[in-house]
C-alpha positions in Angstrom: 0.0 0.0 0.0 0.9 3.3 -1.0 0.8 5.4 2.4 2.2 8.4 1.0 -0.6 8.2 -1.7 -2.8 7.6 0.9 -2.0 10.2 3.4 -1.8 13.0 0.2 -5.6 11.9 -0.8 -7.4 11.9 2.6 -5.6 15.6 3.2 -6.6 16.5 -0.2 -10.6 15.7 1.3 -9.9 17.6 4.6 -8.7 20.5 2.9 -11.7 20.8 0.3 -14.6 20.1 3.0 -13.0 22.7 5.3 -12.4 25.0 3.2 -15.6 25.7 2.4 -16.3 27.8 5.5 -20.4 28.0 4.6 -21.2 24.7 4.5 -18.9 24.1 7.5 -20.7 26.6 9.3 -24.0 25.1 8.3 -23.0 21.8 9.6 -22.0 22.7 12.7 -24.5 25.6 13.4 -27.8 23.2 12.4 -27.7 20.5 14.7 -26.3 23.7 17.9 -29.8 25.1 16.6 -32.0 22.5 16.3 -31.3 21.4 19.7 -31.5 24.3 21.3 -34.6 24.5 19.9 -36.2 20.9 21.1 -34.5 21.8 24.6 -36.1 25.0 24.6 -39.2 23.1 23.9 -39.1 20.4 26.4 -37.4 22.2 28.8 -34.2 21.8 30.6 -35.8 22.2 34.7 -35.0 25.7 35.0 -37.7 27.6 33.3 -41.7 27.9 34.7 -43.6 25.9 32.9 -46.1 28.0 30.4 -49.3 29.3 32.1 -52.4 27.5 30.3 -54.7 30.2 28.6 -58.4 29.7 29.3 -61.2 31.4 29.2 -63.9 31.3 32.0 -67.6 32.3 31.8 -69.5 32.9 35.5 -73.3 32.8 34.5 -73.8 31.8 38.1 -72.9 35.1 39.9 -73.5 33.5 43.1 -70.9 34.2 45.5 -69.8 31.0 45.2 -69.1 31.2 42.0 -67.7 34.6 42.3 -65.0 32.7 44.8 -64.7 30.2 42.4 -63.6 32.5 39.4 -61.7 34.4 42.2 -59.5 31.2 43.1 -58.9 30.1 39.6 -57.9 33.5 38.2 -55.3 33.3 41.5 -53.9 29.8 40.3 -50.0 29.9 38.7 -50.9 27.1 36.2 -53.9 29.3 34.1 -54.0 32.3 32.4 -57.2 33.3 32.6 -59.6 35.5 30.4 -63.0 36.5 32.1 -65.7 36.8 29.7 -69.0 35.9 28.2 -70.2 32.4 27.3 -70.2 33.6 23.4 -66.5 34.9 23.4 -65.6 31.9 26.1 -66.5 29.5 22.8 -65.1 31.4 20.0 -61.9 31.9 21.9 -61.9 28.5 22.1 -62.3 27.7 18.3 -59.6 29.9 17.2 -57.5 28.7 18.8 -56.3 31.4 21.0 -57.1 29.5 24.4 -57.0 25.7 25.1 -60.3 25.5 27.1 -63.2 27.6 27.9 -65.5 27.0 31.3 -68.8 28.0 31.5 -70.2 27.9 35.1 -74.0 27.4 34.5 -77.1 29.5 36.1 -78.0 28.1 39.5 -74.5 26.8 40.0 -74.0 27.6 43.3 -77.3 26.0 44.8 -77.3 22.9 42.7 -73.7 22.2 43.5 -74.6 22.4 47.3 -77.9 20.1 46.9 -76.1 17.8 45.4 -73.1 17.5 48.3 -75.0 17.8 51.4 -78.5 15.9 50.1 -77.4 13.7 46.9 -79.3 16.1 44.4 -78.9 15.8 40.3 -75.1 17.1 40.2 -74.9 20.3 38.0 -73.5 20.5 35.1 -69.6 22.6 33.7 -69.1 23.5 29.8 -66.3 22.7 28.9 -65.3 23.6 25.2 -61.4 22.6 24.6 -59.3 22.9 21.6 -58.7 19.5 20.6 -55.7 20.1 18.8 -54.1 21.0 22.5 -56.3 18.1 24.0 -53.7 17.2 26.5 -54.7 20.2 28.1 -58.1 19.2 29.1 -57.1 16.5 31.9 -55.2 19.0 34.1 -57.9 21.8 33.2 -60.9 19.5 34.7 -58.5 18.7 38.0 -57.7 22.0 38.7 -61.1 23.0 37.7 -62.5 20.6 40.6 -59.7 21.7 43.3 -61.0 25.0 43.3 -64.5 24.3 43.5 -64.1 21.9 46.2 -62.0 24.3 47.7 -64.7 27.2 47.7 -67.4 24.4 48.8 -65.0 23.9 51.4 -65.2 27.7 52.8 -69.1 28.2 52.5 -69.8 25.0 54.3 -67.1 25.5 56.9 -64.1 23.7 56.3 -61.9 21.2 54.1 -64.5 18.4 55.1 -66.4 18.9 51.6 -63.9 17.0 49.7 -65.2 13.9 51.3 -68.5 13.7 49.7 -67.4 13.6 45.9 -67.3 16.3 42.9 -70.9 17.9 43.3 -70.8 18.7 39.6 -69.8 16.7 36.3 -68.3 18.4 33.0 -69.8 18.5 29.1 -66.3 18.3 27.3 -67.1 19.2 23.7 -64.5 19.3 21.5 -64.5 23.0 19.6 -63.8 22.7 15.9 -66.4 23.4 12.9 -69.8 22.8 13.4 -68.8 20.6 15.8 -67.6 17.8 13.8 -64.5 15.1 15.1 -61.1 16.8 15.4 -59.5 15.4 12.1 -55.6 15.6 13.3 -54.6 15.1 9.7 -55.5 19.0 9.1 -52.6 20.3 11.1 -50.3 17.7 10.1 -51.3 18.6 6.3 -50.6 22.1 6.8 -47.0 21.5 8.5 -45.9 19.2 6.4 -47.2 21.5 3.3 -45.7 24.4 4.8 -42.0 22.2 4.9 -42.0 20.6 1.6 -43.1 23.5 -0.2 -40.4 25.8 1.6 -38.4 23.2 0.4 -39.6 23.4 -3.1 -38.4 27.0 -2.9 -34.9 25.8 -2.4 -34.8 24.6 -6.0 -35.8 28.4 -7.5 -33.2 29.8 -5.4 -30.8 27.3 -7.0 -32.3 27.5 -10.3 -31.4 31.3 -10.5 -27.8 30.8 -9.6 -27.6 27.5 -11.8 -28.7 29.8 -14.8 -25.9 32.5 -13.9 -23.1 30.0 -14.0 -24.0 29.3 -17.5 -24.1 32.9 -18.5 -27.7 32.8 -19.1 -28.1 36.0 -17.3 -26.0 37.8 -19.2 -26.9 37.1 -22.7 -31.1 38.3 -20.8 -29.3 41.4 -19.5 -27.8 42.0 -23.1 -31.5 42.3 -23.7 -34.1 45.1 -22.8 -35.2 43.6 -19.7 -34.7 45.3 -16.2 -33.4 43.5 -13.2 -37.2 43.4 -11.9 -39.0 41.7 -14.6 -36.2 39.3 -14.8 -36.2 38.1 -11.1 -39.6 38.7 -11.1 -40.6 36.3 -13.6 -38.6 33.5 -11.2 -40.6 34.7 -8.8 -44.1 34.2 -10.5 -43.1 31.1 -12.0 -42.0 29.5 -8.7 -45.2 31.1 -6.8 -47.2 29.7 -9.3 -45.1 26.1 -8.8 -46.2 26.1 -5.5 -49.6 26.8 -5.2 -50.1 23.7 -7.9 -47.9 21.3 -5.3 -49.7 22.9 -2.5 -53.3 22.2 -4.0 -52.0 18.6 -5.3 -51.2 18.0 -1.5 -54.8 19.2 0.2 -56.4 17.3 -2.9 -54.9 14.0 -1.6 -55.2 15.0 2.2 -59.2 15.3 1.4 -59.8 12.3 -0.8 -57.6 10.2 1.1 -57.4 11.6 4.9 -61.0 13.7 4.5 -59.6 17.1 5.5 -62.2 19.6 4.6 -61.8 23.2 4.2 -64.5 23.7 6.9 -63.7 27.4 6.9 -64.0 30.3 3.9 -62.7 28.7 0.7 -61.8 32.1 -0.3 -59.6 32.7 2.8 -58.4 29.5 2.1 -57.1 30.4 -1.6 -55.8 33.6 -0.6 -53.5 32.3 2.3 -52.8 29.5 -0.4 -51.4 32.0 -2.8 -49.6 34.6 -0.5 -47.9 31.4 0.9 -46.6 30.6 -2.5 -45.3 34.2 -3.0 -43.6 34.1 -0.3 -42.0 30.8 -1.0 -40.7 32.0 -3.9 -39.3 35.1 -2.6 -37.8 33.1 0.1 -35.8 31.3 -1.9 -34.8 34.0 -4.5 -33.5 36.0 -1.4 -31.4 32.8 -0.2 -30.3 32.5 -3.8 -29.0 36.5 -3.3 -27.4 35.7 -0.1 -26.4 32.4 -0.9 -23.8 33.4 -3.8 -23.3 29.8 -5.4 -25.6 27.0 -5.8 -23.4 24.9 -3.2 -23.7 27.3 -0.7 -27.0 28.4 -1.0 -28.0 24.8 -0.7 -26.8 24.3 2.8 -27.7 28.0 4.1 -31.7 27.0 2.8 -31.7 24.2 4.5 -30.8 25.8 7.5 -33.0 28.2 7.1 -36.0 26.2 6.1 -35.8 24.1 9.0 -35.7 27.0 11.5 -38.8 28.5 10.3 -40.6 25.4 10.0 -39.5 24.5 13.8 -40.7 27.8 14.8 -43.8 27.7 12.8 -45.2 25.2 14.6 -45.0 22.2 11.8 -43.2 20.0 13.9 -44.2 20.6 17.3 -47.7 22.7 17.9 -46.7 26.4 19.0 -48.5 25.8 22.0 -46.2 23.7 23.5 -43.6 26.1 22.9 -42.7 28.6 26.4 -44.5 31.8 26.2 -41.2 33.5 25.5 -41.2 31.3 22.3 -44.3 31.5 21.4 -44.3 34.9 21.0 -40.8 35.0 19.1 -42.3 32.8 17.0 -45.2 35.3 15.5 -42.3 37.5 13.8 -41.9 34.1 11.8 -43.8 34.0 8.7 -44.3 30.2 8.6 -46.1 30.6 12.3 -49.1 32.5 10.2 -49.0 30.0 7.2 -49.9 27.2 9.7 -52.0 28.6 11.5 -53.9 30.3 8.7 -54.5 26.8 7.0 -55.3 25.5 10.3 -58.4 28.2 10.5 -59.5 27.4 7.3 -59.4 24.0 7.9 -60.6 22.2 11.0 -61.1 25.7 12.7 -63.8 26.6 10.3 -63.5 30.0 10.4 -64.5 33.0 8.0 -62.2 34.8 5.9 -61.7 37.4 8.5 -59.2 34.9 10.2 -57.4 35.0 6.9 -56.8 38.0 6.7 -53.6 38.5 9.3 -51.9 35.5 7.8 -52.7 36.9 4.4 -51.4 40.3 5.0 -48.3 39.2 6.9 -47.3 36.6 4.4 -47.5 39.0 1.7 -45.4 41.8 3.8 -42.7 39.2 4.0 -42.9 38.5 0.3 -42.2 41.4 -0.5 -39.5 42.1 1.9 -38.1 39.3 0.8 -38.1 40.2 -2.7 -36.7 44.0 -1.8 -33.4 42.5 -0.9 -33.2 39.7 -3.2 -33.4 42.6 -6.4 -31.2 44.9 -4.0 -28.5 42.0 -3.5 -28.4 39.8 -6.0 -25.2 39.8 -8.0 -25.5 38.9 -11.8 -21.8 37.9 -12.6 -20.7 34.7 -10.5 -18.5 35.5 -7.8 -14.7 35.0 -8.4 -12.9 32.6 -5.7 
């Protein structure tokens, strides 16, 4: 065996992967991000736990049910938004808390017949959000400590707890009209939202692939502007994706029975400001990027922190609060949760309308620095 050979050939592989400092960075940086993320997530012992949003209707009033709302607002483990039953529900089916109580009329005397004289128990609304479902358990135990609790005080001491939950819940499950939580709906929007970022990957390429061969200077030679021309990849790649996009939900509703429960409109329009966005993502990676090599690897990276943070992997709401709200300055966040509304949510196009308007303001961000940056000779070296 030829050692010197040998020795001059594995140096000669050291030397070409090091020496391209993006992709080194890239595979050392992604895996340091992505597991800070999933720590983050999961946490690492040190950080509170994220208060639970819910919202709680009294349409008691009693004083009991007064010290009842009183006790729960007062409990670390809830965030707690005091409203009526309407707002309670609709909260509830957008999403924006995991639960909603509803303390019925005649609350306070039913609950008392039914622990000191074995009277029909009454009876707590409870409408959860069933794509956070493992929220409901602790929300019906903590629910039941702080009635018993308040039981405890009006009847004169801890004693009540003895005698059994004077009171059952009605879980419903809020999503549109009512119907099952179909779980596929979130997971089609997530992994849409991934795989068509992904898509965009192959624009951004595409651009810099067509520079290498000099096409952009024999289009230049032409009376074409720098907008129309990266434009035109832009359009064609938006257009790209809303066909793969609609190709996806076609299969995810003949095969998986996701319905568009929501406005159909809303539905299109987040649809298509999703796609432009897409393809200004990855013209703008394509302008940062330099080469086709290194753009590669810094997509990639990219692509799979916004998908983290936009909930495709793990649902936002499992995210810490300080994460959660870091993660509405990411435009991915308002994809998911856009198709989400117009999905299993059921919601009207006014729900559309954020993640329409944000996904478009990010497009054309994007766009702005792609034309500002983007070099049309292939860098030297």
């Amino acid at each position: 065996m030829n050692l010197a050979a040998f020795r001059a050939l594995v140096r000669k592989d050291l030397v070409l992967y090091f020496s391209n400092r993006r992709a080194l960075v890239m595979s050392i940086l992604a895996p340091i991000v992505i597991a800070a993320f999933f720590g983050a997530v999961f946490g690492s012992g040190s950080e509170k736990p994220s208060r639970i949003p819910i919202a709680l209707a009294d349409r008691d009033a009693s004083a009991l049910s007064r010290a009842i709302v009183a006790s729960i607002a007062a409990e670390p483990a809830f965030e707690v938004k005091n409203v009526d039953t309407e707002a309670a529900f609709a909260l509830a089916r957008q999403g924006k808390v995991r639960a909603a109580v509803v303390l019925p009329p005649g609350f306070a005397e039913q609950t008392r017949k039914a622990l000191l004289a074995g009277g029909a128990k009454a009876v707590v609304e409870v409408r959860y959000d069933p794509s956070q479902a493992t929220a409901l358990a602790l929300v019906r135990g903590l629910l039941a400590q702080h009635v018993m609790k308040a039981l405890g005080d009006t009847i004169g001491g801890p004693g009540a707890a003895a005698f059994g939950l004077p009171f059952t819940t009605d879980d419903v499950a809020s999503t549109a009209a009512d119907r099952p939580y179909n779980g596929y709906a979130h997971a089609f929007a997530g992994m849409g939202v991934q795989f068509i970022l992904f898509m965009g990957i192959e624009v951004g390429v595409g651009v810099l692939l067509a520079r290498r061969m000099g096409l952009w200077k024999r289009l230049r030679a032409a009376p074409l502007s720098r907008t129309l021309l990266l434009g035109s990849h832009i359009a064609s790649g938006a257009i790209t994706a809303v066909v793969l996009l609609a190709i996806i939900y076609a299969a995810a509703i003949a095969i998986f029975h996701v319905r568009i429960d929501g406005s159909a409109v809303g539905f299109v329009a987040i649809a298509i400001a999703f796609a432009l966005l897409t393809s200004s993502f990855g013209l703008l990676i394509a302008a940062i990027g330099k080469t086709p090599e290194a753009t590669r690897g810094l997509a990639i990276f990219a692509t799979l922190v916004m998908v983290m943070l936009g909930g495709a992997w793990v649902p936002s709401f499992v995210f810490p609060q300080w994460l959660q709200t870091a993660s509405l300055a990411v435009p991915t966040r308002w994809a998911v949760d856009g198709l989400d509304a117009m999905t299993w949510r059921g919601l009207g196009i006014d729900a559309a309308v954020g993640p329409v308007v944000v996904l478009l303001a990010f497009a054309a961000l994007f766009t702005a620095i792609a034309i500002w940056r983007f070099d049309w000779e292939e860098p030297r070296g």
